[in-house]
PDB file of N, H, CA, C and O in Angstrom:
ATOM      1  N   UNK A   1      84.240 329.752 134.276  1.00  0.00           N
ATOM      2  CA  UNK A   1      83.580 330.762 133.455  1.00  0.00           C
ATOM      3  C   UNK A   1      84.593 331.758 132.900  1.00  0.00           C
ATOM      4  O   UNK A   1      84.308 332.411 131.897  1.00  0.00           O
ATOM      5  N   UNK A   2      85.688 331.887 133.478  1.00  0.00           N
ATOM      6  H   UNK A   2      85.919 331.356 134.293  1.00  0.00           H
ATOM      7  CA  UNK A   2      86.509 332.858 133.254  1.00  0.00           C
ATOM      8  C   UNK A   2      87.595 332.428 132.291  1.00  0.00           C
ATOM      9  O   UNK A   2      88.486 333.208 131.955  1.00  0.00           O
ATOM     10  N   UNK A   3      87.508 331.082 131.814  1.00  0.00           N
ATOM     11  H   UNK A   3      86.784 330.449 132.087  1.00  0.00           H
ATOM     12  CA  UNK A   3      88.499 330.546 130.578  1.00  0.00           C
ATOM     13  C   UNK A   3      87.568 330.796 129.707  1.00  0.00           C
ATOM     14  O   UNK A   3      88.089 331.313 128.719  1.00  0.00           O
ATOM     15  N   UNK A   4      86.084 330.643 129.556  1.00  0.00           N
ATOM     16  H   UNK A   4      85.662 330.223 130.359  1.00  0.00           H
ATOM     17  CA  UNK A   4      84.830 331.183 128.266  1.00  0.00           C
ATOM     18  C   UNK A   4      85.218 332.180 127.484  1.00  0.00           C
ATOM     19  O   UNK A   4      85.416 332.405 126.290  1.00  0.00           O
ATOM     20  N   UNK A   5      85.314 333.186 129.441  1.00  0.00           N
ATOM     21  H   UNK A   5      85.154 333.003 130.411  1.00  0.00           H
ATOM     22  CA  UNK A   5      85.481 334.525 128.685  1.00  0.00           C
ATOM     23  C   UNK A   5      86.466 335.253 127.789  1.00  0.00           C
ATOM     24  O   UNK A   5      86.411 336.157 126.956  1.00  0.00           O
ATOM     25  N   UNK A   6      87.477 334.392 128.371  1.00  0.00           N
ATOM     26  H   UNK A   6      87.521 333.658 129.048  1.00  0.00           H
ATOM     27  CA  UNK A   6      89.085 334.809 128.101  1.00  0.00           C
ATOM     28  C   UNK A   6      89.191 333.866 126.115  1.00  0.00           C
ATOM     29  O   UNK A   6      90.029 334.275 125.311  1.00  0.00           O
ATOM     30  N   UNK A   7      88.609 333.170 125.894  1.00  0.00           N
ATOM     31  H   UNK A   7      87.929 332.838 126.547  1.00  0.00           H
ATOM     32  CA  UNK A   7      88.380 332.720 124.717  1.00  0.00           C
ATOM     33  C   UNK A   7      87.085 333.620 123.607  1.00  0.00           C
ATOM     34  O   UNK A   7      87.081 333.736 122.382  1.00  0.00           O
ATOM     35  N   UNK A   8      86.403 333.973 124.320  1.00  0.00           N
ATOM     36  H   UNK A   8      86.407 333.878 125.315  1.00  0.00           H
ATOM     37  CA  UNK A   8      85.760 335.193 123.974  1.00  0.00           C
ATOM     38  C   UNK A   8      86.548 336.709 123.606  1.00  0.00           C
ATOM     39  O   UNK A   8      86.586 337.249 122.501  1.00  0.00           O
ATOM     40  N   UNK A   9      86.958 337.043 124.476  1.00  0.00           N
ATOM     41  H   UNK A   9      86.927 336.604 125.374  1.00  0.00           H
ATOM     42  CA  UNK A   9      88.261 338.202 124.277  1.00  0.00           C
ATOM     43  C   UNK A   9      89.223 337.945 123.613  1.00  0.00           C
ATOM     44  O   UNK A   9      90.039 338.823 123.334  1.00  0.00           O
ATOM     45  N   UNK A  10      89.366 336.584 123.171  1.00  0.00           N
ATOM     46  H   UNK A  10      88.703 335.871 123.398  1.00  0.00           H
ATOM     47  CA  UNK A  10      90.350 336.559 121.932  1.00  0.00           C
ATOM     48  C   UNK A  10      89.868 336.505 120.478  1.00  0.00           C
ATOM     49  O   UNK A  10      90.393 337.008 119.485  1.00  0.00           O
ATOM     50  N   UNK A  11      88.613 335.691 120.595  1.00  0.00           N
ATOM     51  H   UNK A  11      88.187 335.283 121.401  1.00  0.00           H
ATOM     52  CA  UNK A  11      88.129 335.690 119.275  1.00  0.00           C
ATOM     53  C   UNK A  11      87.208 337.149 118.876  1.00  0.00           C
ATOM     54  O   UNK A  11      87.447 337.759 117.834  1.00  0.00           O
ATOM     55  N   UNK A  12      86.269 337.546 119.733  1.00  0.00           N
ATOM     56  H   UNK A  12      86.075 337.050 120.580  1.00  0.00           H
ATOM     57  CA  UNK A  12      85.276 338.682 119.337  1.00  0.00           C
ATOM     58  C   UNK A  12      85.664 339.568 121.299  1.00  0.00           C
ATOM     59  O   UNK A  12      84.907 339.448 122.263  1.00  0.00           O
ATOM     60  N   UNK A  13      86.712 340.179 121.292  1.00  0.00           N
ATOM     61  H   UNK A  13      87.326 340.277 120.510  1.00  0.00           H
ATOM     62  CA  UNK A  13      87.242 341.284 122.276  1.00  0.00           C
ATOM     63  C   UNK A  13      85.996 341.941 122.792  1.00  0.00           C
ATOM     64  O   UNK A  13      85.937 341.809 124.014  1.00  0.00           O
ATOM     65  N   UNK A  14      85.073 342.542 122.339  1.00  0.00           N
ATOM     66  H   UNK A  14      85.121 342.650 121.346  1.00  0.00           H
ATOM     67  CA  UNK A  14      83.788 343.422 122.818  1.00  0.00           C
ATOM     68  C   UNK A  14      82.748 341.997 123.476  1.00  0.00           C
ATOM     69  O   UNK A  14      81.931 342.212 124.371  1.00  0.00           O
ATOM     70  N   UNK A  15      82.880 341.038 123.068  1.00  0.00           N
ATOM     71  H   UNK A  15      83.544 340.863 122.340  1.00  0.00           H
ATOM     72  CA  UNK A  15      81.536 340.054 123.686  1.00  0.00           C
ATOM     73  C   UNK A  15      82.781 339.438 124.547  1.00  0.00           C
ATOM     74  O   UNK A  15      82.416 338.268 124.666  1.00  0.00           O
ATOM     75  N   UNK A  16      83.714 339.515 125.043  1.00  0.00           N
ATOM     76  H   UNK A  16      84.011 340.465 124.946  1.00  0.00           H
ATOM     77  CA  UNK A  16      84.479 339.196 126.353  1.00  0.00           C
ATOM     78  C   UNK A  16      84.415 339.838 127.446  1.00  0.00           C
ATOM     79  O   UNK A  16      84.282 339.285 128.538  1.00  0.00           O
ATOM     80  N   UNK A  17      84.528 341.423 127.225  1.00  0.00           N
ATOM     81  H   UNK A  17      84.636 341.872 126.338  1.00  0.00           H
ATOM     82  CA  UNK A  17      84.227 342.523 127.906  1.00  0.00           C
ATOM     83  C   UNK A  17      83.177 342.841 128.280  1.00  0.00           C
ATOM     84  O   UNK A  17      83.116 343.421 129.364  1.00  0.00           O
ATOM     85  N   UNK A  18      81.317 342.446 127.127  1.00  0.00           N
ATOM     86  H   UNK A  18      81.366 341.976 126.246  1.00  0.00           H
ATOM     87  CA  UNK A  18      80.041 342.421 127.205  1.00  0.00           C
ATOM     88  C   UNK A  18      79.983 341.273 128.554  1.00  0.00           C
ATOM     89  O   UNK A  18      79.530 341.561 129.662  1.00  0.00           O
ATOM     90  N   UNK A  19      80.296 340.531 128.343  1.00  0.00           N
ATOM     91  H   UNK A  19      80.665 340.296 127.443  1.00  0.00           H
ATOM     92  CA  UNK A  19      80.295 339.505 129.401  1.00  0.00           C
ATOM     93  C   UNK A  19      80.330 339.144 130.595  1.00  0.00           C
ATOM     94  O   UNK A  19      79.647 338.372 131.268  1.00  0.00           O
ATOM     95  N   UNK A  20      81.753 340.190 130.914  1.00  0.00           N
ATOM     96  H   UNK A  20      82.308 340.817 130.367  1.00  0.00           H
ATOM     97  CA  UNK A  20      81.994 340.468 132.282  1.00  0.00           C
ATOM     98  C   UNK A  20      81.516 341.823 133.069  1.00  0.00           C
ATOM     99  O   UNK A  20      81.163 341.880 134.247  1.00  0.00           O
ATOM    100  N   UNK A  21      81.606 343.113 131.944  1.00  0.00           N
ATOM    101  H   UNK A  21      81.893 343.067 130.987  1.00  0.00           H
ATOM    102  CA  UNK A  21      80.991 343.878 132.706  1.00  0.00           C
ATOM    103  C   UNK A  21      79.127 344.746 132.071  1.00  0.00           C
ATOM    104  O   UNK A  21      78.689 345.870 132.319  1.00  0.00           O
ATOM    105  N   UNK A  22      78.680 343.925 131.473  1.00  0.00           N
ATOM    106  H   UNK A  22      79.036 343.012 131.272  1.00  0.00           H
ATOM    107  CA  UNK A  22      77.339 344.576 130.523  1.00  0.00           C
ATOM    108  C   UNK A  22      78.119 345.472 129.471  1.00  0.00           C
ATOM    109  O   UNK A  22      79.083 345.529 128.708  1.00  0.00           O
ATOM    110  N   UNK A  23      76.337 346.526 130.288  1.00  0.00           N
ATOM    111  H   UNK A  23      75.554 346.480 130.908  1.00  0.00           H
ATOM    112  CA  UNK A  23      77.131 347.989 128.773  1.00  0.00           C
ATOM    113  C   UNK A  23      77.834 348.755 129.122  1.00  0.00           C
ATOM    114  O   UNK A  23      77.742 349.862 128.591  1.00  0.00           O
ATOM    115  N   UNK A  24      78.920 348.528 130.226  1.00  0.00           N
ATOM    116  H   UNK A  24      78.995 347.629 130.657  1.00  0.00           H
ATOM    117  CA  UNK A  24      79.451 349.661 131.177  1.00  0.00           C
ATOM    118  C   UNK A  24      80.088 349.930 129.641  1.00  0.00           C
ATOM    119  O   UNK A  24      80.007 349.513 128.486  1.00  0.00           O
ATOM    120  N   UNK A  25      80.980 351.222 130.711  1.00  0.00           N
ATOM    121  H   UNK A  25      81.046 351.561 131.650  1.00  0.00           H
ATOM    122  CA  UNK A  25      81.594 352.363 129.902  1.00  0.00           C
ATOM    123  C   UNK A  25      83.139 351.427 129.062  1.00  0.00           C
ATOM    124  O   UNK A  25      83.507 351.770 127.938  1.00  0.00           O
ATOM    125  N   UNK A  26      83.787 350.387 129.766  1.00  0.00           N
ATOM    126  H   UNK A  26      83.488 350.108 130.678  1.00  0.00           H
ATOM    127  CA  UNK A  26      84.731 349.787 129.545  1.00  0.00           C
ATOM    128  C   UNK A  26      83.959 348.631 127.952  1.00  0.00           C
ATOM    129  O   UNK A  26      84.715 348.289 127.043  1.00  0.00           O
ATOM    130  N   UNK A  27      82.755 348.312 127.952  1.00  0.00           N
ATOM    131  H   UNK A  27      82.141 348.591 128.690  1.00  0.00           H
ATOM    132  CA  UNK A  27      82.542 347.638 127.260  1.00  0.00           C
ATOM    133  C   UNK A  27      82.771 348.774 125.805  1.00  0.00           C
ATOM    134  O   UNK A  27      83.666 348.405 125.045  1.00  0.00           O
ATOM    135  N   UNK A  28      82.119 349.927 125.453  1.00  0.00           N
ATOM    136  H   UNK A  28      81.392 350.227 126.070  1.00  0.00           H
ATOM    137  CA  UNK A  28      82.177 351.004 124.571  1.00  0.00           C
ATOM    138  C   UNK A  28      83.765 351.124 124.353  1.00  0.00           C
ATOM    139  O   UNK A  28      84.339 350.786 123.318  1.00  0.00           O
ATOM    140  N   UNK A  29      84.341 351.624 125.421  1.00  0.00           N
ATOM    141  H   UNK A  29      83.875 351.899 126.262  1.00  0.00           H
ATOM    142  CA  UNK A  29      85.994 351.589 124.759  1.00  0.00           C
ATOM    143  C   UNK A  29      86.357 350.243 124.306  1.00  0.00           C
ATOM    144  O   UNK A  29      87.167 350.343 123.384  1.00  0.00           O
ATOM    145  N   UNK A  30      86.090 349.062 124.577  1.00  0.00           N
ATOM    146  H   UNK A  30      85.432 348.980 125.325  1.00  0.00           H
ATOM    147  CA  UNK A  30      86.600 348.014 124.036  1.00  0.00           C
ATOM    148  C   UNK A  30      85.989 348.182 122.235  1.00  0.00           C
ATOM    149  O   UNK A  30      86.626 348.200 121.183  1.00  0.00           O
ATOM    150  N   UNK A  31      84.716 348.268 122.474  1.00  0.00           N
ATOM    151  H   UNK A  31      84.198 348.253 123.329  1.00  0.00           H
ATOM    152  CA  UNK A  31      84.739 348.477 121.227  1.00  0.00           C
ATOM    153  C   UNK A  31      85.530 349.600 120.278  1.00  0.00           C
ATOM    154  O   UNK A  31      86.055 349.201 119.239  1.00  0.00           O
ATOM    155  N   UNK A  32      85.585 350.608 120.543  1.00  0.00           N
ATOM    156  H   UNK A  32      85.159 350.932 121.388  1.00  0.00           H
ATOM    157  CA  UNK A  32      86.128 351.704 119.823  1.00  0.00           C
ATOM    158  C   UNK A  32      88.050 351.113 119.713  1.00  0.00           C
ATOM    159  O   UNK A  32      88.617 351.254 118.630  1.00  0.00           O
ATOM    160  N   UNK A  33      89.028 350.342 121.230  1.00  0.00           N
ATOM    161  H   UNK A  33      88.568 350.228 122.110  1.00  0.00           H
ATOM    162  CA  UNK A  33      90.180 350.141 120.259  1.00  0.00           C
ATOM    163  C   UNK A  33      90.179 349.047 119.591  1.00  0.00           C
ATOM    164  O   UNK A  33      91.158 348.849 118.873  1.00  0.00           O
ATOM    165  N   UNK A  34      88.795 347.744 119.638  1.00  0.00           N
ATOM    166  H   UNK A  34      87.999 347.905 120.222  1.00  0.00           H
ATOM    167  CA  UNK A  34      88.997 346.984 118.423  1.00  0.00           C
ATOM    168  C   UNK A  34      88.518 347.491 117.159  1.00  0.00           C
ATOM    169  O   UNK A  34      88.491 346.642 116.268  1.00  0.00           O
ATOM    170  N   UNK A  35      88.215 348.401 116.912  1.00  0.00           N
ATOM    171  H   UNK A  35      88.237 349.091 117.636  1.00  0.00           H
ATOM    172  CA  UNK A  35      88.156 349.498 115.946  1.00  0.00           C
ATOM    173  C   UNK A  35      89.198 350.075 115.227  1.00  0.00           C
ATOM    174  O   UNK A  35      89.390 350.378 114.050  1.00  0.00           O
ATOM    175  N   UNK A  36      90.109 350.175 116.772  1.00  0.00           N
ATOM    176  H   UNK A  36      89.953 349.929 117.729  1.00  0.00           H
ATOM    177  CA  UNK A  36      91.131 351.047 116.440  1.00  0.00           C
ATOM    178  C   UNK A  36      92.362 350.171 115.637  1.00  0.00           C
ATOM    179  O   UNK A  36      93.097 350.489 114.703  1.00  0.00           O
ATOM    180  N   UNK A  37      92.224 348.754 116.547  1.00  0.00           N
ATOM    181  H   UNK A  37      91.627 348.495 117.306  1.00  0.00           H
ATOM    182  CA  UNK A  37      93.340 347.892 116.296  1.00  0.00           C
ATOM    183  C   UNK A  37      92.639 346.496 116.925  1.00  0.00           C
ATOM    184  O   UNK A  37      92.157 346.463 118.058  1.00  0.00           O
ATOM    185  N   UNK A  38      92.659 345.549 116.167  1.00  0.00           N
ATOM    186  H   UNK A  38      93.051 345.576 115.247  1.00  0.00           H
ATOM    187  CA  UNK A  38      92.389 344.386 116.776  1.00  0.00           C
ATOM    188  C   UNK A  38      93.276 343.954 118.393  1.00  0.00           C
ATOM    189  O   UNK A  38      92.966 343.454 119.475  1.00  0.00           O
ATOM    190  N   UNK A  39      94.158 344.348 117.921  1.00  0.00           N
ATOM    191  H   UNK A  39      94.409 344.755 117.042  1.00  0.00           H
ATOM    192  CA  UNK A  39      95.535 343.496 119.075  1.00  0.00           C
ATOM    193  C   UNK A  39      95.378 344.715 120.452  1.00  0.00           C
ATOM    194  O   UNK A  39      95.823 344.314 121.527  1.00  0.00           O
ATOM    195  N   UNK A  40      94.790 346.104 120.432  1.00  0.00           N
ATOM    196  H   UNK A  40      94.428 346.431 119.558  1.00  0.00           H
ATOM    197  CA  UNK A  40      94.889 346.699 121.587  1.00  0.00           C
ATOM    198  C   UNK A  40      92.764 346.355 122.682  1.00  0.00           C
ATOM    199  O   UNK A  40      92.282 346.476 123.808  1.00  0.00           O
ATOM    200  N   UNK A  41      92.378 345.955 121.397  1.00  0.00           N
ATOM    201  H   UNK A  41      92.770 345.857 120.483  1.00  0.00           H
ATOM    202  CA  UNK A  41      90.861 345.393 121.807  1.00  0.00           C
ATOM    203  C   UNK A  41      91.270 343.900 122.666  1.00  0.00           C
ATOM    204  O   UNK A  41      90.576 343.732 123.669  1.00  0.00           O
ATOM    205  N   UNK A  42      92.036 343.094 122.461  1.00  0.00           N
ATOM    206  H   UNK A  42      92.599 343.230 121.647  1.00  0.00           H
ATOM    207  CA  UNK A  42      92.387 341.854 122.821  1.00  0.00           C
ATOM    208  C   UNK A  42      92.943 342.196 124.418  1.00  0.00           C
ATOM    209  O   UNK A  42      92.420 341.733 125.431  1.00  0.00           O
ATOM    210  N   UNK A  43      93.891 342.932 124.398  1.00  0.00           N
ATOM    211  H   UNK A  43      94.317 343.308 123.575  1.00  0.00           H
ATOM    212  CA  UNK A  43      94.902 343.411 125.612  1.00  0.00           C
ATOM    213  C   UNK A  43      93.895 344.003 126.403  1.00  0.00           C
ATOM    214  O   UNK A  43      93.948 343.648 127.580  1.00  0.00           O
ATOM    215  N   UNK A  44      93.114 344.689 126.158  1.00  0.00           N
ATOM    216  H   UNK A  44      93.070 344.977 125.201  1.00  0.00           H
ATOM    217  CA  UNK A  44      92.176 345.496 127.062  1.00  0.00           C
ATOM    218  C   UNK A  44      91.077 344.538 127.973  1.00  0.00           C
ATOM    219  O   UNK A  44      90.671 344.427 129.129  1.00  0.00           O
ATOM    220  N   UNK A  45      90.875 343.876 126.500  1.00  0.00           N
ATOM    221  H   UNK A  45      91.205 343.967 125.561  1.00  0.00           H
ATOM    222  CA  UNK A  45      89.087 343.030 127.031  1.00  0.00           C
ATOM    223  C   UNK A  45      89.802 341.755 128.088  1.00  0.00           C
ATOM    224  O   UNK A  45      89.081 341.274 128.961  1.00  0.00           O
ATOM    225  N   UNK A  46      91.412 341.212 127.914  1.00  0.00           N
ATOM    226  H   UNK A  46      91.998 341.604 127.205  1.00  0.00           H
ATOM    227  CA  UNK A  46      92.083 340.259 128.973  1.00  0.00           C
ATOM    228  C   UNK A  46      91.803 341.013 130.003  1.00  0.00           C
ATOM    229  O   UNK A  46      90.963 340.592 130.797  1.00  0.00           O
ATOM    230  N   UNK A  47      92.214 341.846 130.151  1.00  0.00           N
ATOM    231  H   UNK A  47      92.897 342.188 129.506  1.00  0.00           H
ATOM    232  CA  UNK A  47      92.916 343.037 130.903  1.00  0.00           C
ATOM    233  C   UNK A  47      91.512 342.972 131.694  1.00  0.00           C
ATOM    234  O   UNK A  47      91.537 342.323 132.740  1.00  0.00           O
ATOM    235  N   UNK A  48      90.381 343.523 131.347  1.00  0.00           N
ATOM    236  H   UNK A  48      90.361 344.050 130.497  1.00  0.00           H
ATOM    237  CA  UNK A  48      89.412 343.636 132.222  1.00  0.00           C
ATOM    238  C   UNK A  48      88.916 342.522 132.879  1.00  0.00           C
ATOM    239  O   UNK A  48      88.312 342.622 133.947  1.00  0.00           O
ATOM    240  N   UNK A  49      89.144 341.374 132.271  1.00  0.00           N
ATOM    241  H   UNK A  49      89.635 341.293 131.403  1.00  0.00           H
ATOM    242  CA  UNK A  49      88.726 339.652 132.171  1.00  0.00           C
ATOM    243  C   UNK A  49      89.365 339.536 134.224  1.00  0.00           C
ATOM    244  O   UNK A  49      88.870 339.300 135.326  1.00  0.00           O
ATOM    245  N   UNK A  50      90.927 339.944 133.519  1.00  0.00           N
ATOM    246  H   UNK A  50      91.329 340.135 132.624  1.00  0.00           H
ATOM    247  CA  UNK A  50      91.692 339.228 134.619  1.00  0.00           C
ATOM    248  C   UNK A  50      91.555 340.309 136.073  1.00  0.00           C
ATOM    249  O   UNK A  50      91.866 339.875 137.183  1.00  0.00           O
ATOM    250  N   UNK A  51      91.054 341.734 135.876  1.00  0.00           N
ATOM    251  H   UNK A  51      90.801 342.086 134.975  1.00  0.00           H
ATOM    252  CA  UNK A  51      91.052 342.358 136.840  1.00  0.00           C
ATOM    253  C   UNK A  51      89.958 342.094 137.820  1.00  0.00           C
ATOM    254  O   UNK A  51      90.050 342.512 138.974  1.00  0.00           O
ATOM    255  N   UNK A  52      88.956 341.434 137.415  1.00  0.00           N
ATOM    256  H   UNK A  52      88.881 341.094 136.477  1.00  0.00           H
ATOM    257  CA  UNK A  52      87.838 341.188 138.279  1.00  0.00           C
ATOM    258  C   UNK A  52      87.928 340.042 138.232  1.00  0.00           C
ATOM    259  O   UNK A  52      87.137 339.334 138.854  1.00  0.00           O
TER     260      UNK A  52
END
């Protein structure tokens, strides 16, 4: 499940992050730095992927 997600966080970063943790607070910042920047939305939404 966790290669899905990690293919998820590369293509659409916020439904990688939706995935693993709902609407937490980490899902909202994912959205706001793929906002900010595609490439810091990517690093983040791994980032949360691989921490849990």
């Amino acid at each position: 499940m966790d290669l899905i997600r990690i293919i998820f966080a590369i293509l659409l970063p916020p439904v990688g992050v939706f995935l693993q943790v709902g609407l937490a607070g980490a899902f909202w910042l994912n959205i706001l730095l793929t906002l900010l920047g595609y490439i810091p939305g990517i690093i983040h939404a791994v980032w949360i992927i691989a921490k849990r």
